[in-house]
PDBQT receptor file of N, H, CA, C and O in Angstrom, charges set to zero:
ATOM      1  N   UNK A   1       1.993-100.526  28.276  1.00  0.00    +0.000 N 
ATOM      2  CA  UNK A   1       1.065 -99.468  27.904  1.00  0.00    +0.000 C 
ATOM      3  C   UNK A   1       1.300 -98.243  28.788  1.00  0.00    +0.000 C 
ATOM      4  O   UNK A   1       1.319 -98.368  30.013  1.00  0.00    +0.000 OA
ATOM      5  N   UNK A   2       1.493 -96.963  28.142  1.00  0.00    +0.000 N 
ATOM      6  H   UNK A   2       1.477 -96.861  27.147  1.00  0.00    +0.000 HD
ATOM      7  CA  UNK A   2       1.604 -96.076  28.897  1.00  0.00    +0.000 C 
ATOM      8  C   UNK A   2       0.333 -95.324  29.858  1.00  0.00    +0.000 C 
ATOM      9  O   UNK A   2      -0.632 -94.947  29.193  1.00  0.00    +0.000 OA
ATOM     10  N   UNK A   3       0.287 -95.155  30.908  1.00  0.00    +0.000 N 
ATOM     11  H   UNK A   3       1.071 -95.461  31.448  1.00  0.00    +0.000 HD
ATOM     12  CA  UNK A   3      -1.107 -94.332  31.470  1.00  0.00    +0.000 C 
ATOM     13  C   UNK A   3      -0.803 -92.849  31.004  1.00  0.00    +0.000 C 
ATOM     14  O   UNK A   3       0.027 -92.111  30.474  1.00  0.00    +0.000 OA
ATOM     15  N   UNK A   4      -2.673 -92.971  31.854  1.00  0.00    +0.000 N 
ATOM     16  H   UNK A   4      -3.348 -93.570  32.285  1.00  0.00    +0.000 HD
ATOM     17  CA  UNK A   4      -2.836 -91.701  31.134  1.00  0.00    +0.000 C 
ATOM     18  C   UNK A   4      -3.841 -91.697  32.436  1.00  0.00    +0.000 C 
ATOM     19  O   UNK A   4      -4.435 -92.595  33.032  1.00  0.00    +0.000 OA
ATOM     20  N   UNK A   5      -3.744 -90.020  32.631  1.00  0.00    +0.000 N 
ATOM     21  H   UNK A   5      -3.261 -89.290  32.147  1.00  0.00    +0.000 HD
ATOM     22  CA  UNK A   5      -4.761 -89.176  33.349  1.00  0.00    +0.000 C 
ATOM     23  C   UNK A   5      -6.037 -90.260  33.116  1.00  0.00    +0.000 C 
ATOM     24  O   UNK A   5      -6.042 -90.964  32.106  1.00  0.00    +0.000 OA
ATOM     25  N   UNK A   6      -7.038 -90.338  34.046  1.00  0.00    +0.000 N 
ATOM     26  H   UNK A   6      -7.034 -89.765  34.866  1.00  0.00    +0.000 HD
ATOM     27  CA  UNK A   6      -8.273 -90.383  34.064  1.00  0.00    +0.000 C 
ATOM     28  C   UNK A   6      -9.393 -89.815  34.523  1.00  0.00    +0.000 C 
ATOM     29  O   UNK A   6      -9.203 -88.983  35.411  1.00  0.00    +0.000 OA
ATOM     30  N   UNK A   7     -10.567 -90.011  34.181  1.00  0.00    +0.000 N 
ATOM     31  H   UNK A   7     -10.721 -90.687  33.460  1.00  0.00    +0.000 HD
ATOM     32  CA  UNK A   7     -11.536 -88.729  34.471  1.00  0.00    +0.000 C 
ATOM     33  C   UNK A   7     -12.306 -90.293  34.933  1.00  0.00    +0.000 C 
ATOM     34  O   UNK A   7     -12.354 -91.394  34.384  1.00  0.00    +0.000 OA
ATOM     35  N   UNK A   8     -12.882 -89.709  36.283  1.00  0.00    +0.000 N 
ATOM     36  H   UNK A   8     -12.844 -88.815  36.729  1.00  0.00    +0.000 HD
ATOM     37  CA  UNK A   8     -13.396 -89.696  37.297  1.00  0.00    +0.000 C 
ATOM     38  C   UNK A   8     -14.807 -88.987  37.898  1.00  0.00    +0.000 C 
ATOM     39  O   UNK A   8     -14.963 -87.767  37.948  1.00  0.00    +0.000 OA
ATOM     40  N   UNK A   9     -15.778 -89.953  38.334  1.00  0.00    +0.000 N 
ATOM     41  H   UNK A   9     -15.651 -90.944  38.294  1.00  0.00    +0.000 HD
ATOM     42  CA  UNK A   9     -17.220 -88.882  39.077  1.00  0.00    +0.000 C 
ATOM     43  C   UNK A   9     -17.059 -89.492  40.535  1.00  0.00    +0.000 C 
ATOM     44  O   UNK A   9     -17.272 -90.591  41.047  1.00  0.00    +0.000 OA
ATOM     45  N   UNK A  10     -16.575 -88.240  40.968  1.00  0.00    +0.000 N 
ATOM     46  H   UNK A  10     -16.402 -87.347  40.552  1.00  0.00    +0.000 HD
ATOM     47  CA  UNK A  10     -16.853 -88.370  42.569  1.00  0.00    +0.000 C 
ATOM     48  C   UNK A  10     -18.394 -89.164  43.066  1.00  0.00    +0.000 C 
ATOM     49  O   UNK A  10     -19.504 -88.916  42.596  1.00  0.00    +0.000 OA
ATOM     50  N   UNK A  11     -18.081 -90.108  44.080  1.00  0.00    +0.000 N 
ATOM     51  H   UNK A  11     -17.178 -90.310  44.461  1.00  0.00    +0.000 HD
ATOM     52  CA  UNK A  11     -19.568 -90.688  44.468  1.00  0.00    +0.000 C 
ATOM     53  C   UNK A  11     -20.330 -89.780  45.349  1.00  0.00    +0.000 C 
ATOM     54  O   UNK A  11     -21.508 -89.995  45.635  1.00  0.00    +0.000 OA
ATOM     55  N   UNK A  12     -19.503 -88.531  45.876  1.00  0.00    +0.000 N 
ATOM     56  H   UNK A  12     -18.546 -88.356  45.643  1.00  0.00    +0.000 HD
ATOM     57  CA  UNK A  12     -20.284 -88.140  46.865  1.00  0.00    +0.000 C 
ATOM     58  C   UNK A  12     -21.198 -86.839  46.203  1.00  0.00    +0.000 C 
ATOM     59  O   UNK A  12     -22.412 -86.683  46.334  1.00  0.00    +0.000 OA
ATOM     60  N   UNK A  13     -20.135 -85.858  45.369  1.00  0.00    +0.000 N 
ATOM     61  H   UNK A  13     -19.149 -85.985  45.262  1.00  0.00    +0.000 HD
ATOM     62  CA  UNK A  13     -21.066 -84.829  45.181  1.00  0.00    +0.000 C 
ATOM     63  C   UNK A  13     -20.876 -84.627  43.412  1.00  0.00    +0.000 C 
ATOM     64  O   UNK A  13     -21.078 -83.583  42.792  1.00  0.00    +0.000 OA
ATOM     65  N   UNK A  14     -20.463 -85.863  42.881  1.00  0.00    +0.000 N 
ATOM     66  H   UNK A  14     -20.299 -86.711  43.384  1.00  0.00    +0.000 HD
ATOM     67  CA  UNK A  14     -21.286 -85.904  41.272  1.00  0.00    +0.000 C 
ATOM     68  C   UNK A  14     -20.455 -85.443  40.510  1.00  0.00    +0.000 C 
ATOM     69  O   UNK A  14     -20.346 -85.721  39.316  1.00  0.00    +0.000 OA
ATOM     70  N   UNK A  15     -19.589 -84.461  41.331  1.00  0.00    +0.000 N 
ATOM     71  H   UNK A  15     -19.678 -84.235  42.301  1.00  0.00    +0.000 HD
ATOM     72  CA  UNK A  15     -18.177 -83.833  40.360  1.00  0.00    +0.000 C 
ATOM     73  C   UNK A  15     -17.048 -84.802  39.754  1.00  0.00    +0.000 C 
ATOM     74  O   UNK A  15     -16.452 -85.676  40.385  1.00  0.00    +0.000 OA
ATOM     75  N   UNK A  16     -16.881 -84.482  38.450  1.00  0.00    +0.000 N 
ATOM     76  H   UNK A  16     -17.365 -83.773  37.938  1.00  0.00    +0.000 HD
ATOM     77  CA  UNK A  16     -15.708 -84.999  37.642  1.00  0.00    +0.000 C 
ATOM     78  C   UNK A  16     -14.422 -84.615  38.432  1.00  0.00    +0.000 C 
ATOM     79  O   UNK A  16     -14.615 -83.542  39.004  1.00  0.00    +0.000 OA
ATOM     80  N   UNK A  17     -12.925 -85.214  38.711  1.00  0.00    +0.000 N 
ATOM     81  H   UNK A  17     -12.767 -86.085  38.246  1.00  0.00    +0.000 HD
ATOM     82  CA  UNK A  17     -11.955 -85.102  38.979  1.00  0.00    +0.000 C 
ATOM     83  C   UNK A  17     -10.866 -85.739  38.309  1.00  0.00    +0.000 C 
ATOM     84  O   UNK A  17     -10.992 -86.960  38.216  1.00  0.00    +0.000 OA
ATOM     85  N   UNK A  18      -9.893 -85.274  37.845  1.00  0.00    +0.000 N 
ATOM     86  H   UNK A  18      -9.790 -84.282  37.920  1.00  0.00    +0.000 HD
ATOM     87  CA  UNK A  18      -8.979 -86.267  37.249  1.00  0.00    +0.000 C 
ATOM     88  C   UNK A  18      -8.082 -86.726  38.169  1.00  0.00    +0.000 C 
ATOM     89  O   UNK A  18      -7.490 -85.955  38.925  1.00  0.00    +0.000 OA
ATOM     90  N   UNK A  19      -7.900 -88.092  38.180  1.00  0.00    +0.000 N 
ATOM     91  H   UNK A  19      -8.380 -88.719  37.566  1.00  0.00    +0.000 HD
ATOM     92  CA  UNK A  19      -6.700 -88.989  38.783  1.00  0.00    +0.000 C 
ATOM     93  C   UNK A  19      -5.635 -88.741  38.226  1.00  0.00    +0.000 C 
ATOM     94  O   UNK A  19      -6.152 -88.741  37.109  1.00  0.00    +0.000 OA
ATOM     95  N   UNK A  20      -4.480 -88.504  37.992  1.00  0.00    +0.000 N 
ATOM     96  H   UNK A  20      -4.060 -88.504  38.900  1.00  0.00    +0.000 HD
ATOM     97  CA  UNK A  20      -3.790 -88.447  37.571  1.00  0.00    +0.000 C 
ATOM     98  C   UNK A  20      -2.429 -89.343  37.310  1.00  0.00    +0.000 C 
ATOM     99  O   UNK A  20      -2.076 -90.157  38.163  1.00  0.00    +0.000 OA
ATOM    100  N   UNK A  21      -1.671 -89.153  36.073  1.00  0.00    +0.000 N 
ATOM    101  H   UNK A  21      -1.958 -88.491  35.380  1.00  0.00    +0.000 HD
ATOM    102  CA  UNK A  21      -0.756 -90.474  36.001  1.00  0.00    +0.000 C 
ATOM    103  C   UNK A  21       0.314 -90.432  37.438  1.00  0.00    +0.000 C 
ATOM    104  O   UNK A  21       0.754 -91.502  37.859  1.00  0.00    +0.000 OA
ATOM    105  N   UNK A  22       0.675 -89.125  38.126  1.00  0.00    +0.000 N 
ATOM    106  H   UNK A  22       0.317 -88.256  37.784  1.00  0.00    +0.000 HD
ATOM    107  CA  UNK A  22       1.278 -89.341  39.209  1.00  0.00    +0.000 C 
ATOM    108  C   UNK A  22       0.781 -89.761  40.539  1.00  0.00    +0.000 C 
ATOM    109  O   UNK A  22       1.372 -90.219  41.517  1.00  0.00    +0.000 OA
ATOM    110  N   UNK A  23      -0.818 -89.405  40.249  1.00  0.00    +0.000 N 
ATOM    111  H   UNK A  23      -1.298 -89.034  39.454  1.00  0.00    +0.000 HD
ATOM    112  CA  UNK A  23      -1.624 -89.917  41.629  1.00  0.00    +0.000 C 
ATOM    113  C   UNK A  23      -1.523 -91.264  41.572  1.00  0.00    +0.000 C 
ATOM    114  O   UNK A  23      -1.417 -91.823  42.664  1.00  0.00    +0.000 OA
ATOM    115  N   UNK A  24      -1.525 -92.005  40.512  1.00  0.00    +0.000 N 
ATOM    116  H   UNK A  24      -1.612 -91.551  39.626  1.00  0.00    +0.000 HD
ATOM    117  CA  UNK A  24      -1.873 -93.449  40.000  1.00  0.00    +0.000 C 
ATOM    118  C   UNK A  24      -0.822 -94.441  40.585  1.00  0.00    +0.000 C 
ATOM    119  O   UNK A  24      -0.921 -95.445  41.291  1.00  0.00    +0.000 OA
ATOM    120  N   UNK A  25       0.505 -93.595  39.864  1.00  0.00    +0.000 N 
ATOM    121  H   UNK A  25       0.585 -92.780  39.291  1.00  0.00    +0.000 HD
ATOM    122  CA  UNK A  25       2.124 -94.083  40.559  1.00  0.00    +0.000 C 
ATOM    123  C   UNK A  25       1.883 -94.087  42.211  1.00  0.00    +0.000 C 
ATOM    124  O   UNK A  25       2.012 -95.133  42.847  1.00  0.00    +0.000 OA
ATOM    125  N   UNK A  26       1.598 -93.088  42.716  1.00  0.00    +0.000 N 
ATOM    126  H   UNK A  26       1.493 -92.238  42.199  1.00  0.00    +0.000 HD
ATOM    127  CA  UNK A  26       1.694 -93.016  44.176  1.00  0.00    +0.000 C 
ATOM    128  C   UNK A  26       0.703 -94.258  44.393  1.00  0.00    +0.000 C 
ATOM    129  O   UNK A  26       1.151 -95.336  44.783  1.00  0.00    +0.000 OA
ATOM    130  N   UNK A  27      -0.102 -94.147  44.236  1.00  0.00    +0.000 N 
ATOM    131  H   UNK A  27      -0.467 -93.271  43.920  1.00  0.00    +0.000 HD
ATOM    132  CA  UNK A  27      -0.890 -95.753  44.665  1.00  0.00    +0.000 C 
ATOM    133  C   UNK A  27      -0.657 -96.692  44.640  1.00  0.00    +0.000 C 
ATOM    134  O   UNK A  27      -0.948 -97.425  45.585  1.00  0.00    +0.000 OA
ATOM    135  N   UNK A  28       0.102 -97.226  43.348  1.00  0.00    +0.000 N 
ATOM    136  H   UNK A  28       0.338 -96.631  42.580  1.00  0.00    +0.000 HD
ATOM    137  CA  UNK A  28       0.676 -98.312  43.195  1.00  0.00    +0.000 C 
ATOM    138  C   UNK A  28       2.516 -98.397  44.291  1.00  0.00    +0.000 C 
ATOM    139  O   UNK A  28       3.224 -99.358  44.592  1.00  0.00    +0.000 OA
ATOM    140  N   UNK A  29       2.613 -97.293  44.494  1.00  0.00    +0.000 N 
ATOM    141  H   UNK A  29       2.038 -96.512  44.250  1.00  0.00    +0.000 HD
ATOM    142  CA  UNK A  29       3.972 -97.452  45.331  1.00  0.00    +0.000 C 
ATOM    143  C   UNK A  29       3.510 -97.537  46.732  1.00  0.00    +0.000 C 
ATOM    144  O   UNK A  29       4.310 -97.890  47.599  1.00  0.00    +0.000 OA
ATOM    145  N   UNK A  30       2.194 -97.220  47.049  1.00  0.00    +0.000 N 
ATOM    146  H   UNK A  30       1.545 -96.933  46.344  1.00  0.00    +0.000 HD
ATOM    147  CA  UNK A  30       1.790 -97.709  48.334  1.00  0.00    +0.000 C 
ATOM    148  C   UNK A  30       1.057 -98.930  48.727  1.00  0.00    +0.000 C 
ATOM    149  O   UNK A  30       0.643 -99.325  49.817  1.00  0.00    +0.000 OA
ATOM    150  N   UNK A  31       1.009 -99.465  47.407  1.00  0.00    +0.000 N 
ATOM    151  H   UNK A  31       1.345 -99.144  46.522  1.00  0.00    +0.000 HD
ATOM    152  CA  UNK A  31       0.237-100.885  47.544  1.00  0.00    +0.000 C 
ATOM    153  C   UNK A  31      -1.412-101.119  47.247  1.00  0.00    +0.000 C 
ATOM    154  O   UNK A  31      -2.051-102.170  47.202  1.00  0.00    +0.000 OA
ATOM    155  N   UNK A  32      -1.863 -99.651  47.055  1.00  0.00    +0.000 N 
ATOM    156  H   UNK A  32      -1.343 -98.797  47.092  1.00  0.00    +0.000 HD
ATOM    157  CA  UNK A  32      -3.078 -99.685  46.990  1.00  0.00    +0.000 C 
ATOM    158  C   UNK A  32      -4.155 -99.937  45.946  1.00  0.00    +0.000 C 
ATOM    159  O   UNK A  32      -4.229 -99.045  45.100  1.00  0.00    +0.000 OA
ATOM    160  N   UNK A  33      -4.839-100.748  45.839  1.00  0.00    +0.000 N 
ATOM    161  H   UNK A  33      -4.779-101.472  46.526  1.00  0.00    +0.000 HD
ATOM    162  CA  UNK A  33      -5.786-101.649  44.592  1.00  0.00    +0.000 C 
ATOM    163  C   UNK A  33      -6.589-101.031  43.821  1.00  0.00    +0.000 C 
ATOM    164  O   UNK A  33      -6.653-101.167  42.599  1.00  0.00    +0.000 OA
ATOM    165  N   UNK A  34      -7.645 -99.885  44.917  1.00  0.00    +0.000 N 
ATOM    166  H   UNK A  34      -7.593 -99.775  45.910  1.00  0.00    +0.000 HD
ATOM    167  CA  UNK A  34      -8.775 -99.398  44.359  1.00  0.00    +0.000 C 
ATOM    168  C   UNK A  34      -7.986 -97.601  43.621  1.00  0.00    +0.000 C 
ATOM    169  O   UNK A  34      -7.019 -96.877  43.860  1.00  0.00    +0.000 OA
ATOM    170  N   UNK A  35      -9.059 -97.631  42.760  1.00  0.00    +0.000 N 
ATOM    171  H   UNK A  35      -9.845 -98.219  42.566  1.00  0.00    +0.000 HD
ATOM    172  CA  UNK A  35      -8.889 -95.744  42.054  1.00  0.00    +0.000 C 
ATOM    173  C   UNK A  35      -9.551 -95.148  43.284  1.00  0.00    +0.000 C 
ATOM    174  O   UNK A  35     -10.217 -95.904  43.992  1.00  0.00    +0.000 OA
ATOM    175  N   UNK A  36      -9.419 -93.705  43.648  1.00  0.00    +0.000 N 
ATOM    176  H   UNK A  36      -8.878 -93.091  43.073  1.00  0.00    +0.000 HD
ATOM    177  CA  UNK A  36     -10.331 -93.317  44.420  1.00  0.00    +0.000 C 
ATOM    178  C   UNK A  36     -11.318 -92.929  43.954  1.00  0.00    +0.000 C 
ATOM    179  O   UNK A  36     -11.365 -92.623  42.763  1.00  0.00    +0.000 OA
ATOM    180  N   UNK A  37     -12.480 -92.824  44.845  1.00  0.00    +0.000 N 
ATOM    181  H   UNK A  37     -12.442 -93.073  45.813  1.00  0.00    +0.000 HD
ATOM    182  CA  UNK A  37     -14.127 -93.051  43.914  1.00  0.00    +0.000 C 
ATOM    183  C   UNK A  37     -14.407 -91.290  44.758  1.00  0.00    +0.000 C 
ATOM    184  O   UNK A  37     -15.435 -90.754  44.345  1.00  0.00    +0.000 OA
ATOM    185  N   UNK A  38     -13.658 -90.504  45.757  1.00  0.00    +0.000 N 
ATOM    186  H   UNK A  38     -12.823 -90.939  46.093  1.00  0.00    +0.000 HD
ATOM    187  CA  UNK A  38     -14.198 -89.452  46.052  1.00  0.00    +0.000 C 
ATOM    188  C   UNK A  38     -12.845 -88.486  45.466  1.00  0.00    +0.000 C 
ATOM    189  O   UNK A  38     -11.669 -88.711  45.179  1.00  0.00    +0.000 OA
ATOM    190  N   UNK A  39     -14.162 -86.762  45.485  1.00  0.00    +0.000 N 
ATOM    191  H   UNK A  39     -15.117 -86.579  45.718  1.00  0.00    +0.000 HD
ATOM    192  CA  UNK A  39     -12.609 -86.012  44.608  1.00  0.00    +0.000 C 
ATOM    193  C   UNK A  39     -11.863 -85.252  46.401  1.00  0.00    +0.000 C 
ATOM    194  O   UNK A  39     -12.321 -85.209  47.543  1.00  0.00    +0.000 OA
ATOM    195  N   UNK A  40     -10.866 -84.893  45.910  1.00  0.00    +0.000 N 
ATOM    196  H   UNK A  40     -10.494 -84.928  44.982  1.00  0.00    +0.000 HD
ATOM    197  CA  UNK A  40     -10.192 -84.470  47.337  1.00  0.00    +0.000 C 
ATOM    198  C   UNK A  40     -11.006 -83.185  47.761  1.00  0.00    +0.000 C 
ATOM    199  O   UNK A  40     -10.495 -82.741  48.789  1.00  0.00    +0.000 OA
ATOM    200  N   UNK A  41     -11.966 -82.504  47.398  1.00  0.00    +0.000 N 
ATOM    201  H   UNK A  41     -12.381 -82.865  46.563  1.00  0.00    +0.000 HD
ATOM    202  CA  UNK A  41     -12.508 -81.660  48.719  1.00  0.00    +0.000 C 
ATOM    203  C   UNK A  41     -13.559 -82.944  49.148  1.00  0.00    +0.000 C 
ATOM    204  O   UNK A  41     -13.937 -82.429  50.200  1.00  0.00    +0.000 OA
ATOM    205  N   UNK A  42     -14.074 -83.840  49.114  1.00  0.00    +0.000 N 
ATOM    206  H   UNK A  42     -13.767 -84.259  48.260  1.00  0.00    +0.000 HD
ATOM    207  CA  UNK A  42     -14.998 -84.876  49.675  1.00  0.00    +0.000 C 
ATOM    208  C   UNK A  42     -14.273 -85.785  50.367  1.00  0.00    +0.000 C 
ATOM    209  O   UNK A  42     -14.857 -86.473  51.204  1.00  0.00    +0.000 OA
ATOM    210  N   UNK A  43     -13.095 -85.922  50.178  1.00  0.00    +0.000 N 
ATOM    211  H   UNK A  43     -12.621 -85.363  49.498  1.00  0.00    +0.000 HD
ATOM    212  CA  UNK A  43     -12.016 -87.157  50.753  1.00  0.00    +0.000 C 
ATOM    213  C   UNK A  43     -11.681 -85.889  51.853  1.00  0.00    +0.000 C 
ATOM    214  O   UNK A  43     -12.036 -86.076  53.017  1.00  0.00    +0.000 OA
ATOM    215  N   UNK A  44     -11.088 -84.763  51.548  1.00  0.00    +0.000 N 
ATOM    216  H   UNK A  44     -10.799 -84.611  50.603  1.00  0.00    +0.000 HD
ATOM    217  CA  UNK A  44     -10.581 -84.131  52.823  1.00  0.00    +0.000 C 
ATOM    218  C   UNK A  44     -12.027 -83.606  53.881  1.00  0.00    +0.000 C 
ATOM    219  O   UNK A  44     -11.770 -83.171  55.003  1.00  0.00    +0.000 OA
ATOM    220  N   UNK A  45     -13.360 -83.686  53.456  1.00  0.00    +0.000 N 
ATOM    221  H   UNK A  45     -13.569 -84.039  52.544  1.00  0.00    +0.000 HD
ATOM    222  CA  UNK A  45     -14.288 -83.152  54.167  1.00  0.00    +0.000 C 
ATOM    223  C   UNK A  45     -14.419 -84.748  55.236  1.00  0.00    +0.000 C 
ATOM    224  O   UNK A  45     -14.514 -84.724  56.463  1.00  0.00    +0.000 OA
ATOM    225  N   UNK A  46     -14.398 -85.655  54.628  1.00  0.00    +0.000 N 
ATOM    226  H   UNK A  46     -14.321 -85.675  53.631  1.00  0.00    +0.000 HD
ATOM    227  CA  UNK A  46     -14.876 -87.466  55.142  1.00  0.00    +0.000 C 
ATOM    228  C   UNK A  46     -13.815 -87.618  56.408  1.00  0.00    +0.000 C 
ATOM    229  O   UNK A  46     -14.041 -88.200  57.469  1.00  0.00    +0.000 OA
ATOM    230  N   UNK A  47     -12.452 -86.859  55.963  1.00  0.00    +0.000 N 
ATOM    231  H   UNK A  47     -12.269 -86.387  55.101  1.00  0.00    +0.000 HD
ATOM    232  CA  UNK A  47     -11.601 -86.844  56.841  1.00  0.00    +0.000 C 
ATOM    233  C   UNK A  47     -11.527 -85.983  58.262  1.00  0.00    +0.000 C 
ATOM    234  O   UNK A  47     -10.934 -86.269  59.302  1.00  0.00    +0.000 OA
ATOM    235  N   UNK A  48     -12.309 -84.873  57.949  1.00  0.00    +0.000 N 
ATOM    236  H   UNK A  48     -12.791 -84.641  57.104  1.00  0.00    +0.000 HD
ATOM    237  CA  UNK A  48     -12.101 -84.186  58.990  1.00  0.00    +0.000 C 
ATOM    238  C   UNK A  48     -13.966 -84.567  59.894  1.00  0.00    +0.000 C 
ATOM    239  O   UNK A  48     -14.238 -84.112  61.005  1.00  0.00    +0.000 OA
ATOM    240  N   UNK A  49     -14.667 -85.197  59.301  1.00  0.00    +0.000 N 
ATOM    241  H   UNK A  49     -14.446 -85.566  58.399  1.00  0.00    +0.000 HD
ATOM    242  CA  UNK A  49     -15.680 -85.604  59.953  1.00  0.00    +0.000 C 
ATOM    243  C   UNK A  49     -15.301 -87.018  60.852  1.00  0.00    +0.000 C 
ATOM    244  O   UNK A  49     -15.705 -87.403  61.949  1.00  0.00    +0.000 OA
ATOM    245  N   UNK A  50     -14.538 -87.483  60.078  1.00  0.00    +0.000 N 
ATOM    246  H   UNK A  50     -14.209 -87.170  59.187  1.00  0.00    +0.000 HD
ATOM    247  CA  UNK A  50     -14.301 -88.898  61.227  1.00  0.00    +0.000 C 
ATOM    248  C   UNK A  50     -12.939 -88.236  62.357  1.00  0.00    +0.000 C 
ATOM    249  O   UNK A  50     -12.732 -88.941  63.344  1.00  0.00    +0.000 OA
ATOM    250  N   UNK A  51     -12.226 -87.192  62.242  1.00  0.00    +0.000 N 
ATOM    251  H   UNK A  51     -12.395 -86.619  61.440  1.00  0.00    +0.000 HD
ATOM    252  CA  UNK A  51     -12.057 -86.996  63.569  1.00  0.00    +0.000 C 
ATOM    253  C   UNK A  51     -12.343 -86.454  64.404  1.00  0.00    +0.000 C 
ATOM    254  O   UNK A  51     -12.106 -86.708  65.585  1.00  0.00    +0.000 OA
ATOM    255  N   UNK A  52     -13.283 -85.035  63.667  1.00  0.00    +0.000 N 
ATOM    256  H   UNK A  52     -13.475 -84.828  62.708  1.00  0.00    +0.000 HD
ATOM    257  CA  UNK A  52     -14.153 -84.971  64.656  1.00  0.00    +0.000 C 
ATOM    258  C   UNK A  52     -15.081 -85.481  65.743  1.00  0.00    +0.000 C 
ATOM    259  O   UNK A  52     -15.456 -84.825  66.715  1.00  0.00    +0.000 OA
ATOM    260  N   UNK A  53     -15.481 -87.032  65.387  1.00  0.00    +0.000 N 
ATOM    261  H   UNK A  53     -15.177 -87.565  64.597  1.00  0.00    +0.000 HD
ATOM    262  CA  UNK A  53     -16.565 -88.150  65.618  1.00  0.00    +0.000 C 
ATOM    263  C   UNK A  53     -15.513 -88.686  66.448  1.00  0.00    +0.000 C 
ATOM    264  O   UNK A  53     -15.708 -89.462  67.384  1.00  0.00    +0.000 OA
ATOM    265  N   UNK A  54     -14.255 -88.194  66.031  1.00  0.00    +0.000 N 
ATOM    266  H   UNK A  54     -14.096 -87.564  65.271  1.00  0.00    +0.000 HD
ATOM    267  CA  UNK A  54     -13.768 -89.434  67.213  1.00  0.00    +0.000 C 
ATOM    268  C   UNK A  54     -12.958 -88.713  68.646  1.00  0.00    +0.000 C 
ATOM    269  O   UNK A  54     -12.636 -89.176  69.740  1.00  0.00    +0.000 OA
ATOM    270  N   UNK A  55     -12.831 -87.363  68.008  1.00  0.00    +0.000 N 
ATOM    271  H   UNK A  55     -13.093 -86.986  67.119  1.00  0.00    +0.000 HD
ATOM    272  CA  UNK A  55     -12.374 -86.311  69.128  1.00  0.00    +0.000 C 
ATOM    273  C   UNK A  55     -13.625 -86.238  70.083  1.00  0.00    +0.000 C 
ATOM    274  O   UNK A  55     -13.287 -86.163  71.264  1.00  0.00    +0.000 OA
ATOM    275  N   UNK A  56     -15.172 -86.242  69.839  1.00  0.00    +0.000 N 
ATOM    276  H   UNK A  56     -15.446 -86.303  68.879  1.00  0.00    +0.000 HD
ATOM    277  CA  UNK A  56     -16.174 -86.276  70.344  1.00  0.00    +0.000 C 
ATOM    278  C   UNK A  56     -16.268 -87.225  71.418  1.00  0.00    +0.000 C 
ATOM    279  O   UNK A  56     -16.615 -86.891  72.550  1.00  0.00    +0.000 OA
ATOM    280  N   UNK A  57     -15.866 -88.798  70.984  1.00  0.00    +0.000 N 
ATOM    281  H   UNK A  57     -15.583 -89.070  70.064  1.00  0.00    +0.000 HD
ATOM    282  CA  UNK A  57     -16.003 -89.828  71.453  1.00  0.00    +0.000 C 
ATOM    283  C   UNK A  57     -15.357 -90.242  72.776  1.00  0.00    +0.000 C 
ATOM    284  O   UNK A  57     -15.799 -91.146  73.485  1.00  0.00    +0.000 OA
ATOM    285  N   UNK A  58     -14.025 -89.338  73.113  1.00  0.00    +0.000 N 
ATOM    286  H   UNK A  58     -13.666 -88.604  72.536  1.00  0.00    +0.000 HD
ATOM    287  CA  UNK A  58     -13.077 -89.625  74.403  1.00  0.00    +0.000 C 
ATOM    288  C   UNK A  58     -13.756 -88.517  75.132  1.00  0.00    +0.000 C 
ATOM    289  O   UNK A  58     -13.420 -88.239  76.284  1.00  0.00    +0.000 OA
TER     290      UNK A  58
């Protein structure tokens, strides 16, 4: 079966994002199981809060 783009609701701020059939490939070439459930400005905001939290921490 061929893929196809999918549409997606971010869990964090409600917005639709599409996954895409090349995002999909990249996942599966990295081994990874789950779709992502956040869209990338919420995945890149989650990211720069946990190093901040951890630049804080030393």
């Amino acid at each position: 079966m061929e893929k196809q783009d999918k549409i997606i609701v971010c869990q964090d701020c409600g917005e639709e994002f599409t996954f895409t059939v090349r995002e999909q490939e990249f996942y599966e070439e990295k081994g990874f199981t789950n779709e992502p459930k956040r869209c990338k400005n919420c995945r890149d905001k989650r990211k720069s809060e946990k190093r901040n939290f951890q630049s804080n921490e030393m």
